[in-house]
C-alpha positions as CSV (number, residue, x, y, z in Angstrom):
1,X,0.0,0.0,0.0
2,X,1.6,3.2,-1.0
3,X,2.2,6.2,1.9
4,X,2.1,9.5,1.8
5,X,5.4,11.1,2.0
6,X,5.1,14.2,4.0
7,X,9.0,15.0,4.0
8,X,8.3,17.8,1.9
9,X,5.1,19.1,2.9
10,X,6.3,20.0,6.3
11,X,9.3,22.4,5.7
12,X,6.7,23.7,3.0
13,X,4.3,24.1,5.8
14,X,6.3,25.8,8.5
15,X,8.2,28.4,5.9
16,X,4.3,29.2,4.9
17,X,3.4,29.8,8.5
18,X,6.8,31.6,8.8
19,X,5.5,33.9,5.7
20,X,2.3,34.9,7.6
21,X,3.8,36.0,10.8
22,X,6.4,38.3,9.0
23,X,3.9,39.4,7.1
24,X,1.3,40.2,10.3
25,X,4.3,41.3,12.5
26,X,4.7,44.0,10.1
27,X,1.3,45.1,9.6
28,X,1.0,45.3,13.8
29,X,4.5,47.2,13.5
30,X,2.9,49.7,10.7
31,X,0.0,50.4,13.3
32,X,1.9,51.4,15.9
33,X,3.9,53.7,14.2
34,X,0.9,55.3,12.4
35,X,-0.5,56.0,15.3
36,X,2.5,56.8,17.2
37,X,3.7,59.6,14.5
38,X,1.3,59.3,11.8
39,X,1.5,58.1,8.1
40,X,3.6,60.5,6.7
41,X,6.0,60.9,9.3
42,X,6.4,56.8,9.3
43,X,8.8,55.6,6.9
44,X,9.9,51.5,5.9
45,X,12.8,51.9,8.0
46,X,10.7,52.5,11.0
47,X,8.0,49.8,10.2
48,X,10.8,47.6,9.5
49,X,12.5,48.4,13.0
50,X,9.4,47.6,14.6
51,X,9.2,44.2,14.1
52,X,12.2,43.6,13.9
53,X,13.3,43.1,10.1
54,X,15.3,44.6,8.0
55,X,14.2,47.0,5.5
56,X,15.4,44.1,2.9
57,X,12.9,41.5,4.5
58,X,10.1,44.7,4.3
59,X,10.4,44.9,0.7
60,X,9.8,41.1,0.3
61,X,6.3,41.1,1.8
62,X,5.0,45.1,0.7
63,X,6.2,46.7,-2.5
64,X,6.1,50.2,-0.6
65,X,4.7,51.3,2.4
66,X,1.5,52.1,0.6
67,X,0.9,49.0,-0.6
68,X,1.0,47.5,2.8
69,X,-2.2,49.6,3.5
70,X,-3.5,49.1,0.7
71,X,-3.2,45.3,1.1
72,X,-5.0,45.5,4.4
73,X,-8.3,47.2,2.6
74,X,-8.4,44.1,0.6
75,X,-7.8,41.7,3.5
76,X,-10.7,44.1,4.9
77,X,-13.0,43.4,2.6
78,X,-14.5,39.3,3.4
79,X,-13.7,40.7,6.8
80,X,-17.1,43.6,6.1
81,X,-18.6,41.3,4.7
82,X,-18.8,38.7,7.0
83,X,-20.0,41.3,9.6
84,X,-22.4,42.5,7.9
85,X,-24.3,39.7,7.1
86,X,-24.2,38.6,10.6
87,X,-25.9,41.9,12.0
88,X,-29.4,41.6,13.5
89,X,-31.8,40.8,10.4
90,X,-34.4,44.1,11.9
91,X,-31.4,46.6,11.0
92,X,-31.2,48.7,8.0
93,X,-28.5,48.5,5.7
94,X,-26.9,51.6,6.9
95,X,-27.3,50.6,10.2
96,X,-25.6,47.2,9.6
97,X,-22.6,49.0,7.9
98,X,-22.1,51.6,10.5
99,X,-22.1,48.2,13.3
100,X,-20.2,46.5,11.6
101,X,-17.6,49.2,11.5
102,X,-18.0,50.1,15.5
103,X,-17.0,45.9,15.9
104,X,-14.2,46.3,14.1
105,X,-13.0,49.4,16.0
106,X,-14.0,47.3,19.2
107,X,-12.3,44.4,18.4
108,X,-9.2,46.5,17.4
109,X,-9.5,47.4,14.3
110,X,-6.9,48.0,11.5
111,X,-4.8,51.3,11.1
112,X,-6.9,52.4,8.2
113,X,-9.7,52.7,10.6
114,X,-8.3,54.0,13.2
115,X,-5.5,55.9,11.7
116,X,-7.8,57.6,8.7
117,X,-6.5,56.8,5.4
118,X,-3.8,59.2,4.0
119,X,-5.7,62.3,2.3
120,X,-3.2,61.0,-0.7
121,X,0.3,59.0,-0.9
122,X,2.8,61.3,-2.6
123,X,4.0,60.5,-5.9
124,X,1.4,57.8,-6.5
125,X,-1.0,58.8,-9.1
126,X,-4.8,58.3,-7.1
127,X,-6.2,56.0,-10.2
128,X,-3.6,53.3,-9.1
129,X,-6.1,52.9,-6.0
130,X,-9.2,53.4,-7.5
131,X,-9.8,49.5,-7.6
132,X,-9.1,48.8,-4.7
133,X,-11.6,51.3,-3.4
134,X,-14.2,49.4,-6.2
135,X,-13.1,45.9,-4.7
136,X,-14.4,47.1,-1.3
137,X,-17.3,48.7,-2.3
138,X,-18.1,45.7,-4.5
139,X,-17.6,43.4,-1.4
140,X,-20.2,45.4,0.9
141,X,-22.7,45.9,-2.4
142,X,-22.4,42.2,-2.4
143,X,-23.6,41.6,1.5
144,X,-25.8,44.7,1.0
145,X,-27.8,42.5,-1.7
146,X,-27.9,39.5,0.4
147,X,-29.2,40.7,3.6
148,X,-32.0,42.9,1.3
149,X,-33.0,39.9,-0.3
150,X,-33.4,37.6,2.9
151,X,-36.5,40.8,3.6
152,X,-38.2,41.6,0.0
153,X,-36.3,39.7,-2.8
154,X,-37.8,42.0,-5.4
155,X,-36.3,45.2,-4.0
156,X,-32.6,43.7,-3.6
157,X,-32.1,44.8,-7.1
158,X,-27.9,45.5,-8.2
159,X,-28.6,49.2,-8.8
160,X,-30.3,49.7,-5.1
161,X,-27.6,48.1,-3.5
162,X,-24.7,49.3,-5.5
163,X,-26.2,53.0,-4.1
164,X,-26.3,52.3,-0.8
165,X,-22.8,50.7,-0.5
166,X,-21.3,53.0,-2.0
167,X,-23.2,55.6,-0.3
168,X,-21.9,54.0,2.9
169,X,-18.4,54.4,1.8
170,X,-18.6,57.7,1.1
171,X,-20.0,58.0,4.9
172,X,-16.9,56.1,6.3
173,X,-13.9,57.4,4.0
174,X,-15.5,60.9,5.3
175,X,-15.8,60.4,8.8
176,X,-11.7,58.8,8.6
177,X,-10.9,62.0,6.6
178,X,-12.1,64.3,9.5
179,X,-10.5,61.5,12.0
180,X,-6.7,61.9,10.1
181,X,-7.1,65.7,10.3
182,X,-7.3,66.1,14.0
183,X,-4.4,66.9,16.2
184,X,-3.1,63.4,18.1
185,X,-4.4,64.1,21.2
186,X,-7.9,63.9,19.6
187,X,-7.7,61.2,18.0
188,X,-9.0,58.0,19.8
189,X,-10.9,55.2,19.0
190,X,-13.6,56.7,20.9
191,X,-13.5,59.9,18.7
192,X,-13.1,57.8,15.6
193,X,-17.3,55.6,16.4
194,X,-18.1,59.3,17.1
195,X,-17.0,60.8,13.5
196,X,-18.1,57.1,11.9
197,X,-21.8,57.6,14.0
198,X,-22.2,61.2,13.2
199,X,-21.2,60.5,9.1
200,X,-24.1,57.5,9.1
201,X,-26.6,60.1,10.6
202,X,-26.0,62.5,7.9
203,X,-27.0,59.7,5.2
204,X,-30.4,59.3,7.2
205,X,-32.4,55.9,6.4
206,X,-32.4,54.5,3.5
């Protein structure tokens, strides 16, 4: 009877592991220093220093520093979605979006939450991130459609959803704008579910 020779498969296994907790380590790392001295003021270097890497190992994982947050959005996004659907079934789509949010703020959320997105990453022409920001916004139009259609089938339509998540987004990219622009001592994760509340308001029900 023939085995299974798992010689390989282990090293394989534990470098992949390996891979994961560089790549984490430095995401934690890029937290803190975000919110230690803010975006622009945090360089590779630092991020690198942080968890304890070199600058070498950095570039491995992240092509730049902005492509490590921009990496996170997309790890973000079955994240949203996940939450979303699982919000109370008697909540309003907005409503499910904003909770959502205020978990992942709870449960400590990632920098771009907490930190506000930078206004604009120098040197980097904004289309380059334009799909990300459609990837999201096609992940939460996704659960959007699904919870609508558990209720009244006929009015989860593409075009209603598509509106409302991206309405949504345009409710939490302002509320982080406003959070990014405050001085340091203002900004706490209390302040940022204040800014994230107040923005939802604004949008009023849908």
């Amino acid at each position: 009877m023939a085995t299974l020779d798992t010689s390989s498969a282990e090293p394989h296994g534990r470098r992949e592991a390996h891979k994961a907790a560089t790549r984490k380590a430095l995401q934690e790392a890029a937290h803190r220093m975000f919110e230690e001295r803010g975006y622009a003021q945090t360089t590779v270097r630092d991020i690198a220093a942080a968890a304890g890497v070199t600058e070498r190992t950095f570039f491995r994982y992240f092509p730049s520093k902005e492509d490590l947050v921009l990496d996170e959005v997309l790890e973000l996004i079955p994240v949203m979605r996940d939450r979303v659907l699982a919000r109370p079934a008697d909540e309003d789509p907005y409503t499910a979006v904003l909770g959502a949010c205020l978990e992942l703020i709870t449960d400590g959320a990632p920098s771009l939450l907490l930190s506000g997105p930078p206004q604009r990453f120098p040197g980097r022409p904004v289309r380059q991130f334009l799909p990300v920001l459609s990837q999201f916004e096609d992940g939460l139009t996704e659960a959007l459609r699904e919870r609508l259609a558990e209720h009244d089938p006929d009015a989860a339509t593409p075009l209603r959803a598509a509106v409302l998540a991206r309405a949504a987004v345009g409710a939490m990219r302002s509320a982080l704008f406003a959070y990014a622009v405050l001085p340091e001592a203002e900004r706490t994760s209390a302040m940022a579910r204040d800014l994230l509340t107040s923005a939802f308001e604004y949008l009023g029900k849908p």
